[in-house]
C-alpha positions in Angstrom: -29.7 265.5 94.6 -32.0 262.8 94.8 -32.8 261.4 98.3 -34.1 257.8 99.3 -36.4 257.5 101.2 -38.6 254.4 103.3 -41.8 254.5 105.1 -42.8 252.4 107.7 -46.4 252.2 108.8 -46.9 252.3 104.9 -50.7 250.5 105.0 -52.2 252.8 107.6 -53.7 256.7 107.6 -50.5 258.5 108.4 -47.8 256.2 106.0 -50.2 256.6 103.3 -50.6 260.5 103.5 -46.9 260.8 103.7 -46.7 258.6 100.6 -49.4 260.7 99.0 -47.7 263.6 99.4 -43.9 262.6 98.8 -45.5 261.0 95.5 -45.2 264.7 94.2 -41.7 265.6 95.0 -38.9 266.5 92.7 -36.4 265.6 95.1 -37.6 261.9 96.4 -37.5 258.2 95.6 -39.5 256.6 97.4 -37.8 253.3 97.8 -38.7 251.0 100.6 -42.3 250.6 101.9 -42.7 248.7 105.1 -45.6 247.3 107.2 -45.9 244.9 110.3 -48.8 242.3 109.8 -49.0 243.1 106.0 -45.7 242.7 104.6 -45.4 240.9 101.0 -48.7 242.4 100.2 -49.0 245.3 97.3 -49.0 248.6 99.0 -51.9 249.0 96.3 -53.8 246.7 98.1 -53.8 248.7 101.0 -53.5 251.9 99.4 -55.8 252.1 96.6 -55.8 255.8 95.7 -51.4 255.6 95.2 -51.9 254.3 91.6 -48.3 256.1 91.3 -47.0 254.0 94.0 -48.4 250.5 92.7 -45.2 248.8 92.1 -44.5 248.7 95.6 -44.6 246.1 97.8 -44.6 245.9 101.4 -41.5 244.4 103.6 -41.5 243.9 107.0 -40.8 246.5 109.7 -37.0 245.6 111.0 -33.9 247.9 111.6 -32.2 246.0 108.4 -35.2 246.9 105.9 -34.9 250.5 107.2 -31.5 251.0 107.3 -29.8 252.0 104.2 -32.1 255.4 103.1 -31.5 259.2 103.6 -35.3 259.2 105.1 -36.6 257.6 107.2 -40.6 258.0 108.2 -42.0 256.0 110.9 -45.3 255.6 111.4 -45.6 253.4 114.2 -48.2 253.3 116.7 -47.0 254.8 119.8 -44.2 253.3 121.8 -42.7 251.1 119.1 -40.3 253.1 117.0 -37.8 253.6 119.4 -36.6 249.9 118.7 -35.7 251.0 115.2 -34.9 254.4 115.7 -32.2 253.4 118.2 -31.0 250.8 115.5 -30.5 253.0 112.6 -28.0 255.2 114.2 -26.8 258.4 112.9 -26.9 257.6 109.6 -30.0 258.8 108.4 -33.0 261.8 108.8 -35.3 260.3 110.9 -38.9 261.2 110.8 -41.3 259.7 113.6 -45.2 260.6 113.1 -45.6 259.1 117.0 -45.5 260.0 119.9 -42.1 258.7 121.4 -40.0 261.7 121.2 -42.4 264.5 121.6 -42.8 265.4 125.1 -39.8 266.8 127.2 -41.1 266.1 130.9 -40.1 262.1 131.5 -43.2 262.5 134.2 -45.6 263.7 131.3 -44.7 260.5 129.4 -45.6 258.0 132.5 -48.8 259.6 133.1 -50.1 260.2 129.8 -48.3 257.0 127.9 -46.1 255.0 130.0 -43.3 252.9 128.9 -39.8 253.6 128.1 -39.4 257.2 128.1 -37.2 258.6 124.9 -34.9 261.7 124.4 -37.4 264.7 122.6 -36.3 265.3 119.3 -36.7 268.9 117.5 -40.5 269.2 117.3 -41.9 269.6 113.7 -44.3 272.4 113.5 -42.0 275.3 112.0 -44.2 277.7 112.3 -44.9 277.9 116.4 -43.9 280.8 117.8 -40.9 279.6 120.4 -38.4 281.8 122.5 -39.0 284.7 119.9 -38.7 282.9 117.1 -39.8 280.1 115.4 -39.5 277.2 115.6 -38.2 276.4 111.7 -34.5 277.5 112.9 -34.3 274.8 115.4 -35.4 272.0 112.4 -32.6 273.1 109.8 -30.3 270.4 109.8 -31.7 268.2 112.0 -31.4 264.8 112.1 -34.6 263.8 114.3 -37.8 264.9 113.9 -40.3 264.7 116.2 -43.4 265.0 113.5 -46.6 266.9 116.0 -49.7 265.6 117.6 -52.3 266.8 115.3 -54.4 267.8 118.1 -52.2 269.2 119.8 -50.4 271.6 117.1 -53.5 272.8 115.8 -54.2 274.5 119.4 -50.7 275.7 119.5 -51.1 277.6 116.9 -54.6 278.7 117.5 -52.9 279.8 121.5 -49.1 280.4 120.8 -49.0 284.1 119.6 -51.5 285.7 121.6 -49.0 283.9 124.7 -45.5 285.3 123.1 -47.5 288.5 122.9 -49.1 288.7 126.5 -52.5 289.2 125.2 -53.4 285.6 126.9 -53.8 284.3 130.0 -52.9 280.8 129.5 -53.9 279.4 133.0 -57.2 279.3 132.0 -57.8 277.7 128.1 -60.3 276.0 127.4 -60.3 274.3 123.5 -62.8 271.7 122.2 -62.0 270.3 119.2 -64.7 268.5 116.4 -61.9 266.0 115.1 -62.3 262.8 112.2 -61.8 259.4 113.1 -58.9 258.9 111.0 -56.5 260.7 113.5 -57.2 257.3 116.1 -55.6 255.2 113.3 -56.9 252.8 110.6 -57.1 249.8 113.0 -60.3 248.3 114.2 -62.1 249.9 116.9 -65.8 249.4 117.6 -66.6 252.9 119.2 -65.2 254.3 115.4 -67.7 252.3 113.4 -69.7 253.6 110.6 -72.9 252.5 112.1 -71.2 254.1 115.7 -70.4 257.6 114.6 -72.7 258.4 111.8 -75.5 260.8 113.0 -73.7 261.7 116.4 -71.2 263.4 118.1 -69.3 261.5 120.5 -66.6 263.2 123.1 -64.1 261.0 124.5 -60.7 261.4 126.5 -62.8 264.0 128.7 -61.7 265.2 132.1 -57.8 265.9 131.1 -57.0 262.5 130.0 -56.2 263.2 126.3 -52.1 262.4 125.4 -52.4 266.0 123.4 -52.5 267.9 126.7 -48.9 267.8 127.9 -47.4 268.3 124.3 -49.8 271.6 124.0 -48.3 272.8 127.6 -45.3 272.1 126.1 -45.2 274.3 123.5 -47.2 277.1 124.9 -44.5 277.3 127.7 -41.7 277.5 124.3 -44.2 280.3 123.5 -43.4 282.2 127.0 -46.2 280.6 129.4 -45.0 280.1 132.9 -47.9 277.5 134.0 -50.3 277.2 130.9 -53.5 275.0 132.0 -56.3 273.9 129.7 -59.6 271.7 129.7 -59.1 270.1 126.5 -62.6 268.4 125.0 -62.2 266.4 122.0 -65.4 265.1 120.1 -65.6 262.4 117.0 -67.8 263.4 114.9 -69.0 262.0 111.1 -66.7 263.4 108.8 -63.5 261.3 108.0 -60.7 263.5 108.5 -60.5 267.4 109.5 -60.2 269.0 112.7 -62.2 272.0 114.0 -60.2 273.5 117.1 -62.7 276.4 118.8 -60.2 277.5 122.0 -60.8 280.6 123.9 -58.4 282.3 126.7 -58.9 285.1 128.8 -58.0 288.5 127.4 -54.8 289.5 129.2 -55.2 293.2 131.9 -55.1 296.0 129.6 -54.7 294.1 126.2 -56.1 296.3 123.2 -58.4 294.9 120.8 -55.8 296.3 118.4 -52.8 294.8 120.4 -54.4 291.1 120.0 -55.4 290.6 116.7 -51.7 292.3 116.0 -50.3 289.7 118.1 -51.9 286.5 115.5 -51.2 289.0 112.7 -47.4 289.6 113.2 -47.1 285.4 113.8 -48.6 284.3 110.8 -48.9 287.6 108.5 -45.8 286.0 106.1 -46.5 282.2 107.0 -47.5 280.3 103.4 -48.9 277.6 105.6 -50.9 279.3 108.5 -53.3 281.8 107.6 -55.6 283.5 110.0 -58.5 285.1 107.8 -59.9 288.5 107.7 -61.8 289.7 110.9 -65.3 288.7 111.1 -64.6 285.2 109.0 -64.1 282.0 110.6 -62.7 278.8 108.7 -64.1 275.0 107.5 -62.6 271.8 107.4 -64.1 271.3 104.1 -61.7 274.5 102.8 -58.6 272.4 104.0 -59.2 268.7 103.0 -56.0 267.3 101.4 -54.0 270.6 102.3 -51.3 271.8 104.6 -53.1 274.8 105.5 -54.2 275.9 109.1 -56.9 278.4 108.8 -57.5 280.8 111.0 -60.1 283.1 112.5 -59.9 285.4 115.5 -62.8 286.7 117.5 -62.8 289.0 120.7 -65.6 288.6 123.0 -65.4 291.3 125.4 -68.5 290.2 127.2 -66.9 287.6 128.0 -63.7 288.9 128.4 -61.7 286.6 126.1 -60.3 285.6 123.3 -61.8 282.9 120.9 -59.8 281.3 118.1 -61.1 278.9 115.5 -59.0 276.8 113.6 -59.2 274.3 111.2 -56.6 271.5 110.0 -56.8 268.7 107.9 -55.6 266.2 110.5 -53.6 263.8 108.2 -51.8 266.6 106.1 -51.0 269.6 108.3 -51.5 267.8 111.7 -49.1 264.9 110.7 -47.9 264.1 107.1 -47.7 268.0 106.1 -46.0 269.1 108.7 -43.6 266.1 108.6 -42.8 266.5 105.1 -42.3 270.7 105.7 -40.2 269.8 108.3 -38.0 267.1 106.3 -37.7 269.7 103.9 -36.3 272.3 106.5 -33.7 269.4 107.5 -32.7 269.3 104.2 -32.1 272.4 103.1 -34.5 272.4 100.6 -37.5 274.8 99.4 -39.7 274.3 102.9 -43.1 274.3 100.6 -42.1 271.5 98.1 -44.5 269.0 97.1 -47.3 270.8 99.8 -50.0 272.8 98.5 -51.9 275.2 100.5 -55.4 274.4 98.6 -57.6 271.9 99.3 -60.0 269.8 97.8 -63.8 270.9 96.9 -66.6 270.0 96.8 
């Protein structure tokens, strides 16, 4: 069966990695293209490297252009797709790269977002440890698909097992993240400049004001923490897409050396997509550009008395259009690895 498919958002970062990507699979057409201030323009024109795509064009963003497909993928800057997701119905698989129905807590969405809170839809990072399971089971079948924060699900993963396990304490994480400016979105922003990042490393959201934080409490307390808290640094630095996650937790009373790097082992030790490396390596971005792979490495510092985990993600395949795509494929009860490759792009 061949499934139809539109994407919204189709002339930014996110709608054109999820293009890139469903360009590849057997069991899509992509059909419908859509974009808000660039509609009746070539997607080519916005989208250069999709020579495959080139005979699309771009339509506007409205309920009726969207309605109709089997797919849906929105990506919408935050707090606009509920207006179409609440128009299509039940008719379609609904895919939404923002950040509407992420979080649970209708308080974590007025102090981190504001606006009208939506209902959370299954979250669409199969591979987080959750209730012990995965979460994958809760994603077959599913008809809305909240696709993750790439920020966020790269530290729950990094955090997740070692909290199922009790090797953790997660009221005291600390994670600070060397992240691309692609993940801010391919509109115009001064402080995201060429001539602004190039030769620098600038934090921002410091303090406990970055969105991520409540979606990563979130799914650590789906992991088993009762009251996870975390300092959560984020820094831009000059490399266009790729994040580089270093967060470290306290090693939980009486936790093994053995016990802990069993816990990450057991999680991931049959997961295609999330790989934690042999002890004593730690990954690059550059070994995950264009791939939905998270790498992995573990690290105990008993001087310190925790745990350190590095991880790295390409931020527009497995922090959003990967792991969207993984998940559509759980929804539809197809092979959860088609069109996604695990290797990336050198030099």
């Amino acid at each position: 069966m061949t499934y139809s498919v539109a994407v919204s958002g189709a002339s930014g970062y996110a709608g054109g990695e999820i293009l890139r990507l469903l360009a590849d699979h057997p069991d899509i057409e992509i059909r419908t293209v859509t974009a808000h201030s660039h509609a009746g323009d070539p997607l080519i024109a916005h989208q250069p490297h999709l020579r495959s795509l080139r005979h699309l064009q771009l339509q506007p963003t409205t309920p009726e252009v969207l309605a109709g497909h089997d797919v849906v993928f929105l990506a919408l800057p935050h707090g606009q797709s509920g207006q179409y997701t609440d128009a299509l119905g039940d008719a379609a698989l609904v895919i939404d790269a923002g950040a509407d129905p992420r979080l649970t807590a209708r308080a974590d969405w007025a102090a981190f977002y504001g606006g009208d809170f939506h209902e959370p839809w299954a979250y669409g990072v199969p591979e987080l440890p959750v209730d012990g399971g995965k979460q994958r089971e809760r994603l077959r079948g599913a008809t809305r698909i909240a696709a993750p924060g790439c920020n966020a699900s790269t530290v729950s993963l990094s955090l997740a097992p070692g909290v199922a396990a009790g090797v953790i304490d997660a009221g005291d994480i600390v994670s600070v993240l060397a992240v691309g400016p692609s993940g801010a979105g391919k509109s115009l922003k001064p402080p995201l400049l060429g001539s602004e990042i190039l030769g620098t490393a600038n934090p921002y959201a410091v303090g406990g004001s970055h969105r991520h934080i409540p979606e990563i409490q979130q799914a650590l307390r789906a992991a088993g923490a009762a009251d996870p808290r975390i300092s959560f640094t984020p820094v831009i630095v000059p490399m266009a897409r790729g994040i580089l996650a270093t967060s470290t937790a306290p090693i939980a009373a009486g936790a093994t050396d053995a016990q802990i790097r069993d816990a990450w082992e057991a999680a991931y030790g049959d997961e295609t997509f999330v790989q934690l490396l042999p002890e004593g390596q730690m990954p690059r971005t550059a070994d995950v550009l264009g791939a939905n792979t998270a790498l992995m490495g573990l690290a105990i510092d008993r001087a310190a008395g925790r745990v350190v985990v590095v991880t790295a993600v390409d931020n527009l395949t497995k922090g959003t259009a990967g792991a969207a795509i993984q998940s559509m494929n759980l929804a539809l009860g197809l092979p959860e690895g088609t069109a996604l490759s695990v290797n990336g792009v050198a030099p």
